[in-house]
C-alpha positions in Angstrom: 0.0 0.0 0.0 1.3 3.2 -1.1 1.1 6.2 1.6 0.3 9.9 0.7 4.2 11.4 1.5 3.1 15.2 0.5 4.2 15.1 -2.8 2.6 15.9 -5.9 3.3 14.6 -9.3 3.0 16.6 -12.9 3.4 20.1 -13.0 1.5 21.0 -9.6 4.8 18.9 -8.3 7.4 21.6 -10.3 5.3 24.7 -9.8 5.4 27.3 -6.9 2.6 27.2 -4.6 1.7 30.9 -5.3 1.7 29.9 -9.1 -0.6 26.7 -8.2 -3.3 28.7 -6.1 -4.8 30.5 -8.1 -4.7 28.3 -11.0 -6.9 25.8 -9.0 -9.7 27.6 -8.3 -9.6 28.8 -11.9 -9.5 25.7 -13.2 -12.6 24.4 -10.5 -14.7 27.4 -11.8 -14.3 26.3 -15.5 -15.6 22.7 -14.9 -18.2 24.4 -12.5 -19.7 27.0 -15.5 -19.4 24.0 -18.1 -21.6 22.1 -16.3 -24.0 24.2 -15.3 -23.9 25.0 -19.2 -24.5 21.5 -20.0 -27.5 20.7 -17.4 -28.9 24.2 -18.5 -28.8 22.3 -22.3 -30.4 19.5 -21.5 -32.9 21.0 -19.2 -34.2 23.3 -22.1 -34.0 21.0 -25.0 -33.9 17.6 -23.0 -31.8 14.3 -24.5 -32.0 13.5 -27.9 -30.0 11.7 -30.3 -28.3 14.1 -33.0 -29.7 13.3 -36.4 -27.2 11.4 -37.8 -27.2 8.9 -35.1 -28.6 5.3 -35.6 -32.3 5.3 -34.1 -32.1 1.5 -34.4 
């Protein structure tokens, strides 16, 4: 079993934490707005297949 020893990999890992910051919340309000985007979509025009998709 591997154990958490505080260490990050990829570039969060290699960056400065003041670089890192802000960057996260950034990136957490993009996926937050796109999917509020995408349940406002399929709210108003429900789920349908596109209209070159097999219906069969």
């Amino acid at each position: 079993m591997r154990v958490w020893t505080g260490h990050t990999k990829g570039w969060t890992g290699h960056t400065p934490r003041w670089v890192v910051a802000p960057a996260m919340p950034y990136a957490a309000v993009l996926v937050l707005v796109g999917t509020a985007s995408h349940l406002a979509d399929l709210l108003r025009d429900g789920l349908h297949p596109y209209g070159w998709a097999p219906t069969g």
